[in-house]
Each structure stands twice: as structure tokens, then as C-alpha cells.
N, CA and C atoms of all chains as a GROMACS GRO file, in nm:
protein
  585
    1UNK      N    1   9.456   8.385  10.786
    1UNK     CA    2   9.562   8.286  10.787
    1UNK      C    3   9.659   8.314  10.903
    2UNK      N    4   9.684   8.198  10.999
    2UNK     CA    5   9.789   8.222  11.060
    2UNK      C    6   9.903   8.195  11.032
    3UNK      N    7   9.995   8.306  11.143
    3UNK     CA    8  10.175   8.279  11.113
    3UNK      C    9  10.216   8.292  11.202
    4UNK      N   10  10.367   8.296  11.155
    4UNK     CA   11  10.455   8.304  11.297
    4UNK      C   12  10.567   8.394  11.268
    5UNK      N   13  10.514   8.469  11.200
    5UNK     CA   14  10.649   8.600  11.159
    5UNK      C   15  10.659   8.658  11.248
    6UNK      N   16  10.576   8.731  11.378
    6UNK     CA   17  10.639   8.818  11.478
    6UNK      C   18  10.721   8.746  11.568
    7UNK      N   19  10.698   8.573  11.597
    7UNK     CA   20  10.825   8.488  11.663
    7UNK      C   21  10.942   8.467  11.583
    8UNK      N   22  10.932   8.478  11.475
    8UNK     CA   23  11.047   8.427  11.387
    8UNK      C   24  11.135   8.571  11.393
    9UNK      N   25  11.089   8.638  11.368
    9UNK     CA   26  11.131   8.790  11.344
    9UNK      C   27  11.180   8.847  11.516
   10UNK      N   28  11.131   8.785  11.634
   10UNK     CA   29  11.169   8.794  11.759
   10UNK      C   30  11.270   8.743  11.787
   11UNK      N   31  11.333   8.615  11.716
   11UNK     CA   32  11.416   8.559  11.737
   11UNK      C   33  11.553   8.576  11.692
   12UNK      N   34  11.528   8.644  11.596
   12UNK     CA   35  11.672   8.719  11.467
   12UNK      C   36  11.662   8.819  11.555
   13UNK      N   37  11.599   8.910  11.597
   13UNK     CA   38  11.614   9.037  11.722
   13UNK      C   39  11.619   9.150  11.619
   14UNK      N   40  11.462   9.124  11.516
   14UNK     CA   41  11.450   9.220  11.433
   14UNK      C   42  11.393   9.270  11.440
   15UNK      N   43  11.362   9.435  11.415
   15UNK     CA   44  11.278   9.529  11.418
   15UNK      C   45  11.147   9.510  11.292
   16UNK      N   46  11.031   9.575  11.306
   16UNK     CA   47  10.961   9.542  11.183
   16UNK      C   48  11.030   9.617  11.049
   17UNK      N   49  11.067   9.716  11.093
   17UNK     CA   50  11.105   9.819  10.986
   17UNK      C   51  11.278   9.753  10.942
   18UNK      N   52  11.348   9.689  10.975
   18UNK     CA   53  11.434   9.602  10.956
   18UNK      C   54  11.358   9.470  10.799
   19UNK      N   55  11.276   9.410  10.898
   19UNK     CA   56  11.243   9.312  10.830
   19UNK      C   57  11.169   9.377  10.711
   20UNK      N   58  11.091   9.456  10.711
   20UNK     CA   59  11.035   9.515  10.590
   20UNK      C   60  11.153   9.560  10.524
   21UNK      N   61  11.260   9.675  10.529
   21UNK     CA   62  11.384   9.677  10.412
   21UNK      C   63  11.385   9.523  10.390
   22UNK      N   64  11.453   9.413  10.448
   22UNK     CA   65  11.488   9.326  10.387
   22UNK      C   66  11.382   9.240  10.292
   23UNK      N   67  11.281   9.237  10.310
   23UNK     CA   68  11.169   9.187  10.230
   23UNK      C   69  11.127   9.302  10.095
   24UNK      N   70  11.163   9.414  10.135
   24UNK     CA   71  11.179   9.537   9.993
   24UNK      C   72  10.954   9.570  10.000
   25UNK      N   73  10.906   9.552  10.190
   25UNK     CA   74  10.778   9.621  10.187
   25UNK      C   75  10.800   9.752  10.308
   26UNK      N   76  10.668   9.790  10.308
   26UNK     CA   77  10.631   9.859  10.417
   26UNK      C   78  10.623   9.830  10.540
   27UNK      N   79  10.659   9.876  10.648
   27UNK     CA   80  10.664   9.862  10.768
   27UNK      C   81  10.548   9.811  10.801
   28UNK      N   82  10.423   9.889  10.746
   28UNK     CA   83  10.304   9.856  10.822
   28UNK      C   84  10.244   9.671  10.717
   29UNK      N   85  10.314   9.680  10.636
   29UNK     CA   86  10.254   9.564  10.541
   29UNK      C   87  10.340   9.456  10.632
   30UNK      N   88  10.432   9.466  10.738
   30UNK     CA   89  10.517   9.381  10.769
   30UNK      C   90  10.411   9.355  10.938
   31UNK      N   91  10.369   9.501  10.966
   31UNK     CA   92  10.276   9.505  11.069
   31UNK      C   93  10.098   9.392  11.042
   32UNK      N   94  10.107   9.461  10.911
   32UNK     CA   95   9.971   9.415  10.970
   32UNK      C   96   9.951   9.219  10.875
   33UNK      N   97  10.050   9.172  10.860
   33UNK     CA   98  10.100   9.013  10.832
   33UNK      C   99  10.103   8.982  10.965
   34UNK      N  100  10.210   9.022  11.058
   34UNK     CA  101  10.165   8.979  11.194
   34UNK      C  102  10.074   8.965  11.230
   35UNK      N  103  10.014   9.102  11.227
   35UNK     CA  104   9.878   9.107  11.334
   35UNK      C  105   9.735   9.053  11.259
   36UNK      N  106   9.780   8.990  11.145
   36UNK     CA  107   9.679   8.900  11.056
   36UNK      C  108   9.582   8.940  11.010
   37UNK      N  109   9.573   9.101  10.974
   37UNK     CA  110   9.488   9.143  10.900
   37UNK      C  111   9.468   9.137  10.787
   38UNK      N  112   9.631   9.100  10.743
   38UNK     CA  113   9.654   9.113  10.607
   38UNK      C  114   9.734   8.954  10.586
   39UNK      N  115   9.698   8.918  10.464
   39UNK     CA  116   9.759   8.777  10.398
   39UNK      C  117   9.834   8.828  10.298
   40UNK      N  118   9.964   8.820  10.279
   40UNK     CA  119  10.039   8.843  10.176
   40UNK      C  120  10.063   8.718  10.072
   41UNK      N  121  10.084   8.785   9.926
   41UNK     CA  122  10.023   8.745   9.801
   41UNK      C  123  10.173   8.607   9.827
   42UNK      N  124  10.118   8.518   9.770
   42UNK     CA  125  10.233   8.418   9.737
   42UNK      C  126  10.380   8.459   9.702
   43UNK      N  127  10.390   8.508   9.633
   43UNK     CA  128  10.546   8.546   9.612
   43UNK      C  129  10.628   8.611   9.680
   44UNK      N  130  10.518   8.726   9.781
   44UNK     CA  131  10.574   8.766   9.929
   44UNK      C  132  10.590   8.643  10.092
   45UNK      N  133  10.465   8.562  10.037
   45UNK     CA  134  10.485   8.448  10.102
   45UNK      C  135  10.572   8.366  10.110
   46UNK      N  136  10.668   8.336  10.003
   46UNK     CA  137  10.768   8.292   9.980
   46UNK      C  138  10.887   8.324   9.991
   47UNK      N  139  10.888   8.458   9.984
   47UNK     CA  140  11.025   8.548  10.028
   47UNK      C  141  11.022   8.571  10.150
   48UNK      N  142  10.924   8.530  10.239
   48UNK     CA  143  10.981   8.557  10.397
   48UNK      C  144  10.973   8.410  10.434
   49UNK      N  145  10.948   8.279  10.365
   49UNK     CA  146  11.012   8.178  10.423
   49UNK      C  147  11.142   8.138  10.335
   50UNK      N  148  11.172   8.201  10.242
   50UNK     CA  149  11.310   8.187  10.203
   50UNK      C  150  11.402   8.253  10.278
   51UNK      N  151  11.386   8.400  10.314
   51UNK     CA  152  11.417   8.503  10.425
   51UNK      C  153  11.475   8.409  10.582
   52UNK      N  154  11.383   8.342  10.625
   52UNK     CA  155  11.394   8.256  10.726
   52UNK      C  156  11.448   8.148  10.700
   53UNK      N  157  11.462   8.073  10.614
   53UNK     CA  158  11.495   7.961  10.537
   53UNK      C  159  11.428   7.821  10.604
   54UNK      N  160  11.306   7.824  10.613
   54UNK     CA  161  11.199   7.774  10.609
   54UNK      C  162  11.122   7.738  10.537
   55UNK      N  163  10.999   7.606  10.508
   55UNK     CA  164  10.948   7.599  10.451
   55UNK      C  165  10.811   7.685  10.458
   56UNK      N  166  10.726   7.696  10.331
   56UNK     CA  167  10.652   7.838  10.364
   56UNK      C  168  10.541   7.766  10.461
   57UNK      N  169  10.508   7.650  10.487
   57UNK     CA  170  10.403   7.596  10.578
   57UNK      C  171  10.465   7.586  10.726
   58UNK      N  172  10.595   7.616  10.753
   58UNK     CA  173  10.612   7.616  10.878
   58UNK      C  174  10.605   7.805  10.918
   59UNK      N  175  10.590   7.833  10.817
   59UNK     CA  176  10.565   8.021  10.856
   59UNK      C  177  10.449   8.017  10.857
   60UNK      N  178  10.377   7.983  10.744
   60UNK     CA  179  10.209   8.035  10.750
   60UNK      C  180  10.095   7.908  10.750
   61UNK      N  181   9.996   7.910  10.810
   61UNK     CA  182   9.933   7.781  10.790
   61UNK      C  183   9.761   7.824  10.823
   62UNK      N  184   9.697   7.772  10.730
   62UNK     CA  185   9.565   7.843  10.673
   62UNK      C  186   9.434   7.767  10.829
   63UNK      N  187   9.502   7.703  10.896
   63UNK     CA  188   9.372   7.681  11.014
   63UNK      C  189   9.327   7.532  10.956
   64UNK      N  190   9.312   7.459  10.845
   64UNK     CA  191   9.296   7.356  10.854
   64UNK      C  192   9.323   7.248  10.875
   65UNK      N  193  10.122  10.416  10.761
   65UNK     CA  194  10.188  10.353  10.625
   65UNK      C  195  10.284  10.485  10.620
   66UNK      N  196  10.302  10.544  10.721
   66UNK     CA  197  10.471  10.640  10.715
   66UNK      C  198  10.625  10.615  10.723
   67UNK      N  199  10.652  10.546  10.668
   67UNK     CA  200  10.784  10.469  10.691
   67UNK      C  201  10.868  10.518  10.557
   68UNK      N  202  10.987  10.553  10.574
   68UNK     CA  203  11.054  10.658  10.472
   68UNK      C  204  11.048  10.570  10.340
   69UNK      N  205  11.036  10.438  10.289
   69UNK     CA  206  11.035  10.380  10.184
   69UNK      C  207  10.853  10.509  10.122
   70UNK      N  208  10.753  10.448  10.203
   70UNK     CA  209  10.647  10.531  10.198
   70UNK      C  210  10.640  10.690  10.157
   71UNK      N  211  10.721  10.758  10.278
   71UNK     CA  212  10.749  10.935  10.211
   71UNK      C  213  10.792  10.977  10.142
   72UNK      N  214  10.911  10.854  10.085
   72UNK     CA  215  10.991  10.913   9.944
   72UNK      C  216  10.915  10.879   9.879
   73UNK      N  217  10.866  10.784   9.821
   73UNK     CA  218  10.734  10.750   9.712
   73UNK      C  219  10.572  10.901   9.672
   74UNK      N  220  10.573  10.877   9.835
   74UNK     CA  221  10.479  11.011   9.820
   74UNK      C  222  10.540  11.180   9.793
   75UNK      N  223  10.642  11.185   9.824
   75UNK     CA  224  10.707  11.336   9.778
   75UNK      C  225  10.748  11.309   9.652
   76UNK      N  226  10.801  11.189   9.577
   76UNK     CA  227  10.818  11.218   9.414
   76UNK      C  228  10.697  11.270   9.369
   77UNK      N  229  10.550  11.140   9.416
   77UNK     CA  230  10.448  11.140   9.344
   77UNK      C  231  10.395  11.283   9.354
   78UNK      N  232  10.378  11.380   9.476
   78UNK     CA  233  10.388  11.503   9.496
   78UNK      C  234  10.484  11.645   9.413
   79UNK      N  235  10.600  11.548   9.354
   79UNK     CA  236  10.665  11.645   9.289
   79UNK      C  237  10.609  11.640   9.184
   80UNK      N  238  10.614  11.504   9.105
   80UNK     CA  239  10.572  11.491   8.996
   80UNK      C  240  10.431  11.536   8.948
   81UNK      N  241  10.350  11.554   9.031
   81UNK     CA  242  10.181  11.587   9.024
   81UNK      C  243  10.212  11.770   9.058
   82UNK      N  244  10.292  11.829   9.083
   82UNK     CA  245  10.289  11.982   9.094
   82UNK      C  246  10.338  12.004   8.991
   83UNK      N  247  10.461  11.936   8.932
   83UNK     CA  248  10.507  11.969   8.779
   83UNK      C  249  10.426  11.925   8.679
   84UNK      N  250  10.328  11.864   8.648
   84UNK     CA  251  10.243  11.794   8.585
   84UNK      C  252  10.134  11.906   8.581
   85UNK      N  253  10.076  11.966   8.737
   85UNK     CA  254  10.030  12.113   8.705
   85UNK      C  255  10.051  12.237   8.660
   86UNK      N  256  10.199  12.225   8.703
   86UNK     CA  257  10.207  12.360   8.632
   86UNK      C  258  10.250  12.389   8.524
   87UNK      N  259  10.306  12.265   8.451
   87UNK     CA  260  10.273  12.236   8.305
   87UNK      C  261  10.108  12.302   8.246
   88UNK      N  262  10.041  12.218   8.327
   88UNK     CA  263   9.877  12.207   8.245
   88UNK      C  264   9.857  12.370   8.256
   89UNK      N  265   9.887  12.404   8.403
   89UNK     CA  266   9.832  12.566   8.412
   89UNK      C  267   9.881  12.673   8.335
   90UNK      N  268  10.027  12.643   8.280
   90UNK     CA  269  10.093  12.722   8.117
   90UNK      C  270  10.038  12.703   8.047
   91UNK      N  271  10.013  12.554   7.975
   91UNK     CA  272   9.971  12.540   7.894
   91UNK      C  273   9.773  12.627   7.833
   92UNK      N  274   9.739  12.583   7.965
   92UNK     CA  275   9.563  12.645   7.981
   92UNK      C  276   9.587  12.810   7.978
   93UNK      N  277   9.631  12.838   8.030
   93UNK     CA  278   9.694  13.014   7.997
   93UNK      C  279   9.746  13.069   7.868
   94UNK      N  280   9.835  12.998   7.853
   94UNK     CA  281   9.852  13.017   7.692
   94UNK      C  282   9.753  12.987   7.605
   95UNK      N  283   9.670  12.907   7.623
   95UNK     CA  284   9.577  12.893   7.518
   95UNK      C  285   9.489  12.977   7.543
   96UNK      N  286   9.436  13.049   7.696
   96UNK     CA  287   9.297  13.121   7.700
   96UNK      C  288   9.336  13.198   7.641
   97UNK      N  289   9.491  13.281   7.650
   97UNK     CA  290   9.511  13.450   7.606
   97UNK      C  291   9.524  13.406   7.446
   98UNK      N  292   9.594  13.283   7.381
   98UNK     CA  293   9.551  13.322   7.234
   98UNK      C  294   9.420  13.290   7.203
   99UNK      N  295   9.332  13.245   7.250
   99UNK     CA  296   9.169  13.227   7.247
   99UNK      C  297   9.142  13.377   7.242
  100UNK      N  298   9.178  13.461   7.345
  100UNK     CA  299   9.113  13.568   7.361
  100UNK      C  300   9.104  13.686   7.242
  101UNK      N  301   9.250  13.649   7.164
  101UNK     CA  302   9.332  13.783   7.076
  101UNK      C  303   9.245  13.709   6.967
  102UNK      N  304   9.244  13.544   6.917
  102UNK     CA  305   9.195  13.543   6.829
  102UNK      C  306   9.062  13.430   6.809
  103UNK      N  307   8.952  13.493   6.881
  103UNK     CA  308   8.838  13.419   6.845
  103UNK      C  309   8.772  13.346   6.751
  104UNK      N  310   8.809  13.436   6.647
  104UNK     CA  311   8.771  13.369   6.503
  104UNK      C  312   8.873  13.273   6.465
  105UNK      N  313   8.981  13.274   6.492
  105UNK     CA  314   9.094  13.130   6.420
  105UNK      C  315   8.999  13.012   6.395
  106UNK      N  316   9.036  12.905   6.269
  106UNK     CA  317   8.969  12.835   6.243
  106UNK      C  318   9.054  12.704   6.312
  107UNK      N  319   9.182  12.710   6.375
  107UNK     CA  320   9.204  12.612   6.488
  107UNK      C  321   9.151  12.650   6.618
  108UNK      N  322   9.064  12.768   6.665
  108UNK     CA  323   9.024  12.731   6.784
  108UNK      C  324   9.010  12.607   6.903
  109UNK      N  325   8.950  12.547   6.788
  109UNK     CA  326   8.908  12.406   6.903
  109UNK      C  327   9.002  12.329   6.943
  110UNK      N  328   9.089  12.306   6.842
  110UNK     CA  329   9.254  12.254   6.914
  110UNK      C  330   9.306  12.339   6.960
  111UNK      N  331   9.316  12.468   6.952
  111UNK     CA  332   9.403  12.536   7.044
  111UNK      C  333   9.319  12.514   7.196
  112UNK      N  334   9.215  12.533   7.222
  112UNK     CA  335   9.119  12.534   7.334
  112UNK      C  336   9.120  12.365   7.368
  113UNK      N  337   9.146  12.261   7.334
  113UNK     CA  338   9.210  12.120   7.388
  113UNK      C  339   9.344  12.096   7.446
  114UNK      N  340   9.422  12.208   7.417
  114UNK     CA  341   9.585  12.187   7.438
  114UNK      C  342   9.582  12.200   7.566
  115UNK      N  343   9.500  12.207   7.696
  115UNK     CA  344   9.573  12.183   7.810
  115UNK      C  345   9.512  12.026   7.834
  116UNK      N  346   9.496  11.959   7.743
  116UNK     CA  347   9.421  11.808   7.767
  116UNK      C  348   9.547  11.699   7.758
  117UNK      N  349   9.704  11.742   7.680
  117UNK     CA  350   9.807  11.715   7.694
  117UNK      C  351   9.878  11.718   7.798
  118UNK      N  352   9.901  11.824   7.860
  118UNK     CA  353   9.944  11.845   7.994
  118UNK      C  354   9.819  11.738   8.130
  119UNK      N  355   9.754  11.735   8.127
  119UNK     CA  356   9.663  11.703   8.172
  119UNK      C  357   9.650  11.493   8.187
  120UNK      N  358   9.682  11.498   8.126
  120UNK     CA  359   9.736  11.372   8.077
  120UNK      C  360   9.836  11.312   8.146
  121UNK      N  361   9.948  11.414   8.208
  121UNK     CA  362  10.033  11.353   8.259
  121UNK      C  363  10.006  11.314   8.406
  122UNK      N  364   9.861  11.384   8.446
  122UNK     CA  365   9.838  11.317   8.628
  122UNK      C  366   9.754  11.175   8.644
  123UNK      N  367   9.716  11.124   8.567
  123UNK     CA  368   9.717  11.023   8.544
  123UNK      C  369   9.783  10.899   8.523
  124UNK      N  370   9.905  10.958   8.443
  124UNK     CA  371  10.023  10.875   8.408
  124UNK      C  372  10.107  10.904   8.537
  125UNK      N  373  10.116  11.018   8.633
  125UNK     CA  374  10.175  11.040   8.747
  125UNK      C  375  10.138  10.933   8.841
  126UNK      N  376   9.977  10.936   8.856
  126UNK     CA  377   9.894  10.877   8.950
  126UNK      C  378   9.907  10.706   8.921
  127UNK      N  379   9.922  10.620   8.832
  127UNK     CA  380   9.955  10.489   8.768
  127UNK      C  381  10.127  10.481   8.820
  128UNK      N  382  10.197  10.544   8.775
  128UNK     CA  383  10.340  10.513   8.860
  128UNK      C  384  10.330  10.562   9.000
  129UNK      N  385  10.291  10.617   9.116
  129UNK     CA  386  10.297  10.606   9.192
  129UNK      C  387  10.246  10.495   9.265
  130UNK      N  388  10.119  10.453   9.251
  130UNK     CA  389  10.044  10.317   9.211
  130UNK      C  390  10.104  10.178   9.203
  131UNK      N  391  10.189  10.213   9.123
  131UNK     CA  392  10.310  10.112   9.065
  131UNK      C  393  10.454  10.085   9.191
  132UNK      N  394  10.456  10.193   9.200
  132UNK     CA  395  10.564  10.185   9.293
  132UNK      C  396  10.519  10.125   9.474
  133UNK      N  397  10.420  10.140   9.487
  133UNK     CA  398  10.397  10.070   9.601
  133UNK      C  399  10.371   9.918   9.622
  134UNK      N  400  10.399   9.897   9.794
  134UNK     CA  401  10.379   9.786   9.794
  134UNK      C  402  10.277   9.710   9.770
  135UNK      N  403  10.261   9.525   9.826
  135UNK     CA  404  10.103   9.543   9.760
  135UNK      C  405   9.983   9.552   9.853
  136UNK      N  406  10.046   9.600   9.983
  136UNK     CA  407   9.932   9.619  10.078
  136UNK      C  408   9.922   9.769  10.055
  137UNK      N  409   9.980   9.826  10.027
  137UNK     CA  410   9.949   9.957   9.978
  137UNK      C  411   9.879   9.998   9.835
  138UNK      N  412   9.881   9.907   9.771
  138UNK     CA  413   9.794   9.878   9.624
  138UNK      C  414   9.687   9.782   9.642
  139UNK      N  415   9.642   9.729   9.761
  139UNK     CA  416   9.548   9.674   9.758
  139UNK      C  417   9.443   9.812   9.865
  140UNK      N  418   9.549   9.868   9.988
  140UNK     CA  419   9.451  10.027  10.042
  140UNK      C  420   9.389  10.113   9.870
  141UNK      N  421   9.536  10.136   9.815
  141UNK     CA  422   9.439  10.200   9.711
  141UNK      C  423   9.340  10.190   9.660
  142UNK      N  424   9.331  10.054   9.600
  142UNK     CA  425   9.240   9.990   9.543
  142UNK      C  426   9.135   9.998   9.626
  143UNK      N  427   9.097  10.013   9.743
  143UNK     CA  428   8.957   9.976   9.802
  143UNK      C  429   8.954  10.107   9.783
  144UNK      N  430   9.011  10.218   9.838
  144UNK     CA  431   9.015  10.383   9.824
  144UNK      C  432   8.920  10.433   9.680
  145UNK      N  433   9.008  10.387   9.578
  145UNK     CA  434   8.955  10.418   9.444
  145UNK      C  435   8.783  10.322   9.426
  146UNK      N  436   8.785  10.238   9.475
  146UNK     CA  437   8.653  10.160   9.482
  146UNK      C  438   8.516  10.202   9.523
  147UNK      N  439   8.586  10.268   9.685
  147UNK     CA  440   8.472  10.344   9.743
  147UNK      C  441   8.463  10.493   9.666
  148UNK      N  442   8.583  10.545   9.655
  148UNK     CA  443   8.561  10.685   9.616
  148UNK      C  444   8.452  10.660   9.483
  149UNK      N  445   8.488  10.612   9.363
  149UNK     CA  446   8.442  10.622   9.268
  149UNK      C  447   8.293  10.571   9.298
  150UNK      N  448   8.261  10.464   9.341
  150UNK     CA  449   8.095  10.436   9.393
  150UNK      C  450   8.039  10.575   9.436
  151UNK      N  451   8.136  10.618   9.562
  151UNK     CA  452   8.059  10.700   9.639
  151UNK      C  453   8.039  10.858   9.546
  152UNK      N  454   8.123  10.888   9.444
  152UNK     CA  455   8.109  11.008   9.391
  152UNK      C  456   7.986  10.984   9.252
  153UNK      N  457   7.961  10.837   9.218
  153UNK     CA  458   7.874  10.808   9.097
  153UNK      C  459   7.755  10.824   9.228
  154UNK      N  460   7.707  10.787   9.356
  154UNK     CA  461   7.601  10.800   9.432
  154UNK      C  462   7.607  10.978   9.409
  155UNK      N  463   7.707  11.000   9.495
  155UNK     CA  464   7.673  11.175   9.509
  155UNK      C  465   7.628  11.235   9.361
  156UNK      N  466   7.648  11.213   9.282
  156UNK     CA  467   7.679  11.328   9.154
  156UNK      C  468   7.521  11.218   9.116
  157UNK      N  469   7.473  11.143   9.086
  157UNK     CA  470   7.358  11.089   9.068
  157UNK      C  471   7.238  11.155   9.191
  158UNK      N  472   7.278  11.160   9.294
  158UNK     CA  473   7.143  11.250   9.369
  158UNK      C  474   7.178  11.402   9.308
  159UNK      N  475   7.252  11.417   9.301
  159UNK     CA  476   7.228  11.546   9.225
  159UNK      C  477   7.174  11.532   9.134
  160UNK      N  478   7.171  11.487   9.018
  160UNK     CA  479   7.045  11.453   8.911
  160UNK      C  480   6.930  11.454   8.970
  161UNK      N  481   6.876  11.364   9.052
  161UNK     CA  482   6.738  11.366   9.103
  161UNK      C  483   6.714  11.487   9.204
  162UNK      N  484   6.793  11.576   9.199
  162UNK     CA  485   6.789  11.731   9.290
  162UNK      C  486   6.746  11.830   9.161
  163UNK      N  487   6.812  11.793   9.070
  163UNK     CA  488   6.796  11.880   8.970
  163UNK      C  489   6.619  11.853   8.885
  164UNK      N  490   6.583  11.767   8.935
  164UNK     CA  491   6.460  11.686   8.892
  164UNK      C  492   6.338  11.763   8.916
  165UNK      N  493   6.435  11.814   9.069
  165UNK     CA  494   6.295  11.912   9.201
  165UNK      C  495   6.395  12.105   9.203
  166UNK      N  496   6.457  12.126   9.100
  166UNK     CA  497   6.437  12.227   9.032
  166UNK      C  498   6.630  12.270   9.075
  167UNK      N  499   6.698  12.188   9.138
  167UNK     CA  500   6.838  12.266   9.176
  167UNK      C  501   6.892  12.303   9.033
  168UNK      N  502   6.945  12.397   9.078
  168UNK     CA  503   7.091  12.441   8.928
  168UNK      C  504   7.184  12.350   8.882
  169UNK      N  505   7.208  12.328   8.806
  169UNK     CA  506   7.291  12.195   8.766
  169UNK      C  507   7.446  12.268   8.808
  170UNK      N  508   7.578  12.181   8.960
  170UNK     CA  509   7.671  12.274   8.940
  170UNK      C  510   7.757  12.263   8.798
  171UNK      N  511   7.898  12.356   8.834
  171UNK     CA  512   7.953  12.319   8.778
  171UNK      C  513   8.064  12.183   8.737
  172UNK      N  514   8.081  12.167   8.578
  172UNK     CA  515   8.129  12.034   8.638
  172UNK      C  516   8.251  12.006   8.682
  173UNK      N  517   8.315  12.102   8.721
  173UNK     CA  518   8.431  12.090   8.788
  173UNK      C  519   8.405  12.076   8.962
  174UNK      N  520   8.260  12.064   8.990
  174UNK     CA  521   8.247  11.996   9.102
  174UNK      C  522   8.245  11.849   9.141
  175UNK      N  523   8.248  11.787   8.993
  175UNK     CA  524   8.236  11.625   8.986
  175UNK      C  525   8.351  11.639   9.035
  176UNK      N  526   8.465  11.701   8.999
  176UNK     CA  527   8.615  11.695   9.018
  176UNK      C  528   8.608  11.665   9.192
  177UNK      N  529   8.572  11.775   9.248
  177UNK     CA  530   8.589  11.772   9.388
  177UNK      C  531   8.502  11.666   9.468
  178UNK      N  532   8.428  11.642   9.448
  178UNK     CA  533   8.344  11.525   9.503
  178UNK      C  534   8.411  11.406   9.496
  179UNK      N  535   8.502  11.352   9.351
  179UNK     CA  536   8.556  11.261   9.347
  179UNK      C  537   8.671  11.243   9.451
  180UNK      N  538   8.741  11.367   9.465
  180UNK     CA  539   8.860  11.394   9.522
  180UNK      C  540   8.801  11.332   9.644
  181UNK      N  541   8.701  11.436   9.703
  181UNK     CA  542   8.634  11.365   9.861
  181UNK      C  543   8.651  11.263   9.918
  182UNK      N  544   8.590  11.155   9.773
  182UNK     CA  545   8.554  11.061   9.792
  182UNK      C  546   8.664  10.943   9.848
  183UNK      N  547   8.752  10.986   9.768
  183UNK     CA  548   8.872  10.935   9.716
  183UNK      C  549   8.955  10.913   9.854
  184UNK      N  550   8.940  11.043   9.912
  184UNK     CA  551   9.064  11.021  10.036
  184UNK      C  552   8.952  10.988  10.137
  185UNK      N  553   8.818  10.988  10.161
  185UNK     CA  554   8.732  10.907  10.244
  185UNK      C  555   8.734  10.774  10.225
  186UNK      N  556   8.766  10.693  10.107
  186UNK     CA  557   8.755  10.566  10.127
  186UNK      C  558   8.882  10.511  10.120
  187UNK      N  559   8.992  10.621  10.122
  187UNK     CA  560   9.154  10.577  10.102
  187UNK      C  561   9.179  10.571  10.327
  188UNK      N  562   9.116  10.687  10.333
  188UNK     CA  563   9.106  10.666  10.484
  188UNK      C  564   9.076  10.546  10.540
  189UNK      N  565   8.935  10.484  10.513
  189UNK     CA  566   8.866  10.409  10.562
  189UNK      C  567   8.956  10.297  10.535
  190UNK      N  568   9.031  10.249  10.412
  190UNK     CA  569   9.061  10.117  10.374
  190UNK      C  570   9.201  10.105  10.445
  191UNK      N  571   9.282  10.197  10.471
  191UNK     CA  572   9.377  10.208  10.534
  191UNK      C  573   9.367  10.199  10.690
  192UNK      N  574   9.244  10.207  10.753
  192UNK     CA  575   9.248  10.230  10.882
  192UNK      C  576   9.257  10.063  10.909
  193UNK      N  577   9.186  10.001  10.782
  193UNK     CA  578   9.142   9.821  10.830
  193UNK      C  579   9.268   9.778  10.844
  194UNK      N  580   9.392   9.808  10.803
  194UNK     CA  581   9.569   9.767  10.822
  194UNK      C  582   9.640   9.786  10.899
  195UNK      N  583   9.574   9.900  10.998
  195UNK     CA  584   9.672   9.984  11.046
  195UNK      C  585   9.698   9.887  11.203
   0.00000   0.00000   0.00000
């Protein structure tokens, strides 16, 4: 699934380890959402477009 | 996955799993030396189970640490515990068919260590796919 958390997160002029405290994950769980290895579960999905105050389809969007 | 939310999680789970041993290792001591003085007691067999209490608690250690992580870190585990446990039911099963063509059966506190093996070989592996 793609996103756009490392632009969104570029733009607040946040560190990953920033944005992970504020989301209450791991640095690397914040790493590897970027780098799209990893799809985070809905309710984390939702807390980083509430985080952004976005809707969650303008953060993440599945390619179709 | 080293990020201080991460090291504090792992040094409790580390505290808590050394106190959890050295619970069990009193407890297993105390029971061998009254095993030893009194062989004949007709509670033997519960006295000789009492480090299965202590023992008990690395499990319940190992489930809250578990608990406390995130869920990309409970989903590494999870593949970790997946492969380990496959890979230690493969290993400890060719040993059966070794023992078939005449090996010594080990001891079974080698299942212990094989699992362990296993465990941080496929905790490695599943963690490397995140990193």
C-alpha cells in the first residue's frame, strides 16, 4: 500500500523518532510504513491521519 | 528496532525473566536438597514439581513483554515464534529418524536449546524484512 507519511512528516519538519513518540510506536514501525514494507493495522491507520488531520485516503491509498 | 521506547521494554522483560530465574533456581534447589535428605517422603512427587511454579512465571514474563510491544514488533515476533517453533519440531523430529539408525536419544533439555536457536534465527530473519 502506498503513502505519503515521509512527505507529510517532511513537512511538520519531523524526525521519525518524533513522529513515532507521538503516534505511541517504534521508530522503525514509523520507518518501515514509509518505506512500505510494512502496512499498519487500521486503527494505527487512523491515528496518523487524525495526527495530520487528514482524511485516511489522502495518507494511504491501496494502488487501485 | 533500538529506539529507547524498545530498550526499556527489553531491560524490564530482561529483569523480569532473571527474577523469574532465580526464583525457579531456589526453588529447584530447595527441592533437590530436601529430595536428597528425604527420599522416601510420600510427598516426593510434589515436592520434585515445585520448581514448575516458579517456572511458570517466564511465560507469563514472555506474554507481557509480547503485550507491551508495538504491532510491528508483535507481528516480527510472531513470524520469529512461527519459524522457530516449525524449525525446532523439523530439528528434534530428524533426530527421531537418527535415533532410528542407532543415535542416543539427547537430553531433553536439548529440545530447550534448539528451540531457543530457533527462536532468535527466525526472530532475526523476520526482523531483517522491516528493517
Amino acid at each position: 500500500m502506498k503513502n505519503k507519511l515521509r512527505e507529510l512528516r517532511a513537512e511538520r519538519k519531523w524526525s521519525q523518532a518524533e513522529l513515532a513518540e507521538y503516534l505511541k510506536v517504534s521508530r522503525q514501525t514509523v520507518n518501515a510504513i514509509e518505506t512500505e514494507r510494512y502496512d499498519p493495522s487500521l486503527p494505527l491507520a487512523f491515528k496518523i491521519a487524525r495526527l495530520f488531520a487528514l482524511p485516511i485516503e489522502h495518507v494511504f491509498e491501496d494502488g487501485e | 528496532m533500538a529506539d529507547d521506547c524498545t530498550l526499556r521494554s527489553m531491560r524490564k522483560y530482561f529483569l523480569e525473566c532473571i527474577g523469574a530465574f532465580c526464583l525457579y533456581a531456589l526453588i529447584l534447589v530447595i527441592s533437590l536438597l530436601w529430595l536428597k535428605h528425604h527420599p522416601a517422603a510420600p510427598w516426593k512427587y510434589l515436592i520434585a514439581t515445585l520448581p514448575v511454579l516458579p517456572a511458570l512465571l517466564i511465560p507469563a514474563t514472555v506474554v507481557r513483554y509480547f503485550r507491551r510491544q508495538d504491532e510491528l514488533w508483535q507481528k516480527v515476533q510472531l513470524e520469529g515464534m512461527a519459524f522457530g517453533f516449525m524449525a525446532a519440531a523439523v530439528v528434534t523430529t530428524t533426530i527421531g529418524f537418527l535415533e532410528n539408525a542407532g543415535l542416543r536419544r539427547p537430553s531433553w533439555l536439548f529440545v530447550w536449546s534448539v528451540m531457543a536457536a530457533c527462536w532468535t534465527i527466525g526472530l532475526f530473519r523476520a526482523s531483517r524484512r522491516y528493517r
